[in-house]
N, C-alpha and C positions, 0 to 999 in steps of 0.2 A: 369743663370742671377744672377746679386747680389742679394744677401739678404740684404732687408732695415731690422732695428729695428723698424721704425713703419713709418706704413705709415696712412695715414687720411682716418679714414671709415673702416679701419679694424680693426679687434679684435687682442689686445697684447697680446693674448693665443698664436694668429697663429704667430704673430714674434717674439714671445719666441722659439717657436718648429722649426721655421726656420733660427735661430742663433745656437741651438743647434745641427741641422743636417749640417749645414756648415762646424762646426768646428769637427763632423767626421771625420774620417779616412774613404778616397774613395778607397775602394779596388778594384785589377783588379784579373782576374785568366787567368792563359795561357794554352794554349792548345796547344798539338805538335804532329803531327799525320805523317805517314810515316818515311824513315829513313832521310830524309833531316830535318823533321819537327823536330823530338828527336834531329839531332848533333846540332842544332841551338840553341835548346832548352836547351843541356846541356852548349854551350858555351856564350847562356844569361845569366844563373843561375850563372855558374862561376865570369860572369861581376859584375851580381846584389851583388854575395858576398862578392866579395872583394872588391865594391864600399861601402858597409854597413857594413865592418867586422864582416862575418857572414862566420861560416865557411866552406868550402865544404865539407867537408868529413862531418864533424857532427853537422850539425847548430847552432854551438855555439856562443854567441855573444861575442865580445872581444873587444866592444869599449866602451865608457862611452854616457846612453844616454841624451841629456840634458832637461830639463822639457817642457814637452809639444810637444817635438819633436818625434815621432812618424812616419815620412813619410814614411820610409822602411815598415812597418807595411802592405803598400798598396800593398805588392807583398809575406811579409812574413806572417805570421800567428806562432804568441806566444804559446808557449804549456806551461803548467802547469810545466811541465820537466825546462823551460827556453830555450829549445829550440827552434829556429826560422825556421819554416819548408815550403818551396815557395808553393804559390798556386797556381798549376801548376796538371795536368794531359797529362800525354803521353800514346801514342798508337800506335804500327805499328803491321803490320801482322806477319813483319818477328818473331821466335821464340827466337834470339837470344838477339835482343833487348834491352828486362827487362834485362837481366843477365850482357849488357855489364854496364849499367848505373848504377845498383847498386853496379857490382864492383867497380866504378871509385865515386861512390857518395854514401858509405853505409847507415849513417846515416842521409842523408839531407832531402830525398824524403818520404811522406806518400808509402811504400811498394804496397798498394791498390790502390794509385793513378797512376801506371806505369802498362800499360795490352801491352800480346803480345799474339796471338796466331800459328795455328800450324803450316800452310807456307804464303810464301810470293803470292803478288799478279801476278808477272811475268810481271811488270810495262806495265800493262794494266788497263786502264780507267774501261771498263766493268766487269773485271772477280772482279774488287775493289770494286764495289757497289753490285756484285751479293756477294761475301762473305761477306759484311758487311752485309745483310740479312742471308743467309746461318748459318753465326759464332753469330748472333744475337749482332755484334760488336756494332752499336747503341746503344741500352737496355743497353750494357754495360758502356760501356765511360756514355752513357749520366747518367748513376747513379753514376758513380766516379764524373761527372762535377757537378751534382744536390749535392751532399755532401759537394762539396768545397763550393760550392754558400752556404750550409746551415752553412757555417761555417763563413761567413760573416755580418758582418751587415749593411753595406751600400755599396751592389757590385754595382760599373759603368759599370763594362763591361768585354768584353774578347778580347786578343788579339790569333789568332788559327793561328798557324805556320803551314805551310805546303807545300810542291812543286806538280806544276800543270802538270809537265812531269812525276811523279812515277804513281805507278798503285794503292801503299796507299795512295800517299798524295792528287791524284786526284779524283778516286772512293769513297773510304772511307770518303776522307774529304767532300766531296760534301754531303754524307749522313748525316755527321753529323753537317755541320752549316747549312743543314735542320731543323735539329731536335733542335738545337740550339736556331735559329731562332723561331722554334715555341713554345719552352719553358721560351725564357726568351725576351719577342717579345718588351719590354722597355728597353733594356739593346745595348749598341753598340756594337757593334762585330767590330774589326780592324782585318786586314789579313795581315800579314807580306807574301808573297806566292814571294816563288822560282819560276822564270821561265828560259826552255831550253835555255842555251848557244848557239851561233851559232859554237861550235865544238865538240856539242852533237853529238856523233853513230847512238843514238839510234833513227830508225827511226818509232816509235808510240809515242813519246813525242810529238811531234807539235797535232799529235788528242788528244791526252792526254788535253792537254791544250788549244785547242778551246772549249772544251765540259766543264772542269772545268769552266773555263773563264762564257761562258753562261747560266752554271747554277748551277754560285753562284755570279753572278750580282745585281740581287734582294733581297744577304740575308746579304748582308755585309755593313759596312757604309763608310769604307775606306778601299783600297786595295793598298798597299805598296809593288814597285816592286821591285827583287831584280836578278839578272844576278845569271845564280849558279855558273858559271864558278869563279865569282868576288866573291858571298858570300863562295865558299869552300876555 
């Protein structure tokens, strides 16, 4: 809602402090889980960059910024270096993963913020949520997501890419905007989520995706659909 400067009967403490939280920077952090979730993720990042001339490969800034403008701020995070590095955390099972993203983006990405472990899930719904137990993948992500959030000072939310036909982006991701949800239970969560083409193969994608669908109904605030066929 707006923020008044003052309103009758309340204390000008509290509309001081709520002029000064206005004019924050509203940060978001992205999340990208499976391998749908990461290619989206890289060709967001690529968008955000060279909408902010920021650069891929090394987060360097190359534009001039003007005072008080700051809005890229809400996806980058400044480092001491001057480098502008996205708040962003990725994760898929497959191992290959981490290694393709950093070669295509060496210096952009916190290193620690991109987890991959040792196989894939064999785009099954259940074997996704039992290795995200198994690999302790939760515990994990969720302290690279809790790190970025401490790196913020006025986080709104997350936006968690991910498709509901994989066996990471289904399993996995269902564990973790649980976990999400119960860590940052004021914050919105948006879902940008791939769903099966109708000249998908593969046929465990459709349970794939009734079972995400239901149970991660309750833990999101908007669910943005997207054809994979159209987003690949």
């Amino acid at each position: 809602s707006p923020v008044r400067l003052y309103e009758p009967g309340a204390a000008v403490g509290t509309a001081v402090v709520g002029v000064c939280l206005s004019s924050m920077v509203k940060e978001c952090i992205l999340v990208h889980i499976g391998q749908a979730g990461c290619q989206l993720g890289e060709a967001c990042w690529s968008l955000f960059c060279g909408e902010h001339n920021v650069g891929a490969q090394d987060g360097l800034y190359s534009g001039a910024v003007a005072d008080g403008d700051a809005a890229f701020e809400s996806f980058f995070q400044e480092m001491p270096s001057h480098q502008f590095v996205p708040r962003a955390v990725f994760v898929d099972t497959d191992p290959t993963t981490r290694d393709e993203i950093l070669k295509r983006h060496k210096h952009l990405f916190h290193h620690d913020a991109i987890s991959s472990f040792k196989t894939d899930c064999n785009s099954n719904y259940f074997e996704g949520r039992s290795m995200a137990h198994t690999f302790k993948i939760g515990e994990v992500v969720m302290d690279r997501i809790r790190r970025e959030a401490d790196r913020c000072s006025n986080l709104q939310g997350f936006f968690v890419f991910h498709a509901f036909g994989g066996g990471t982006g289904s399993g996995v991701g269902v564990e973790l905007l649980h976990a999400m949800r119960d860590d940052f239970d004021r914050k919105i969560i948006m879902q940008p989520a791939v769903y099966p083409s109708d000249s998908s193969n593969c046929v465990v994608e459709p349970y794939n995706s009734i079972f995400t669908t239901f149970y991660t109904r309750d833990v999101v605030n908007l669910t943005m659909m997207m054809n994979n066929q159209a987003a690949y």
